[in-house]
C-alpha positions in Angstrom: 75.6 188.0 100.7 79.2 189.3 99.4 80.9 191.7 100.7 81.7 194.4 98.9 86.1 193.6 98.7 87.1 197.4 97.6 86.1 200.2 99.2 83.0 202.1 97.0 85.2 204.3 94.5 82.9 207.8 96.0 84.4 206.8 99.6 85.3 210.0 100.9 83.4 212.6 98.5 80.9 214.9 98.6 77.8 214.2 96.2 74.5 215.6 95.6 71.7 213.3 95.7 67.5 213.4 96.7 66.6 211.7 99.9 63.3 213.0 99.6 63.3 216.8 99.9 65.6 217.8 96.8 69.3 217.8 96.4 71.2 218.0 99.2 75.3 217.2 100.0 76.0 213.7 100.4 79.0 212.2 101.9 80.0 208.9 100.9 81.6 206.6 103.7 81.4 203.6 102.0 79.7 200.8 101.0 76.8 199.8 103.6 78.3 196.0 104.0 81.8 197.1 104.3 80.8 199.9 107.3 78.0 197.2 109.1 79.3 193.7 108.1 76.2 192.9 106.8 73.4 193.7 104.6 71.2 196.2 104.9 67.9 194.0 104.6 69.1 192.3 107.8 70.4 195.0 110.2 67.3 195.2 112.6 66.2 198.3 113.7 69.1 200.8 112.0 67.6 204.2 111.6 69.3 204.5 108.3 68.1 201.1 107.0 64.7 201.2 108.1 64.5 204.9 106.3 66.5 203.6 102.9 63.9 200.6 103.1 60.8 203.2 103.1 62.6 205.2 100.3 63.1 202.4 98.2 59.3 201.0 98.5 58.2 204.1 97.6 60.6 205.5 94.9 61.2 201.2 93.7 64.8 201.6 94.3 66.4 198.2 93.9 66.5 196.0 97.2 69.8 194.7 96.2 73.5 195.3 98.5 74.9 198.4 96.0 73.9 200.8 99.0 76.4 203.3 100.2 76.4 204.7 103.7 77.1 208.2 103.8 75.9 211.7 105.5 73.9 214.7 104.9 73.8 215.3 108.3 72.8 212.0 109.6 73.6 209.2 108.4 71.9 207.7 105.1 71.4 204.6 102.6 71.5 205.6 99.5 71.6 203.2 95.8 74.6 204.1 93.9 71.8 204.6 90.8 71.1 208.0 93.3 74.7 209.1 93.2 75.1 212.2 91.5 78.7 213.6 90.5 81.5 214.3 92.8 81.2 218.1 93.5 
């Protein structure tokens, strides 16, 4: 796995996206790898991974490294083919 080597271009806005119960406000930190050092399909027992890896089985995201870490409140996975506009 690659590390992302620029920050995610969102880093820093506010976005809406669906984690599960319509639209909400989304934060972008940055990408997942850049924020853990590692991919997400590896970092054992993360709340935030564990919840992105439910998501994706159910919704078939991709289970590839373009995952953003961000908050709606907690903290959240979410596959930049989620990201809606910067508001």
């Amino acid at each position: 796995m690659s590390i992302h080597p620029q920050p995610h271009p969102l880093a820093g806005k506010t976005v809406a996206v669906d984690l599960g119960g319509g639209l909400v406000d989304y934060t972008v930190e940055d990408w997942w790898d850049r924020v853990a050092g590692m991919s997400w399909t590896v970092a054992r027992e993360n709340p935030a991974c564990l919840k992105y890896a439910v998501r994706a089985a159910v919704g078939r995201l991709p289970l590839d490294d373009e995952v953003v870490y961000g908050k709606s409140g907690l903290g959240h996975l979410v596959h930049v083919s989620e990201l809606g506009g910067a508001r």
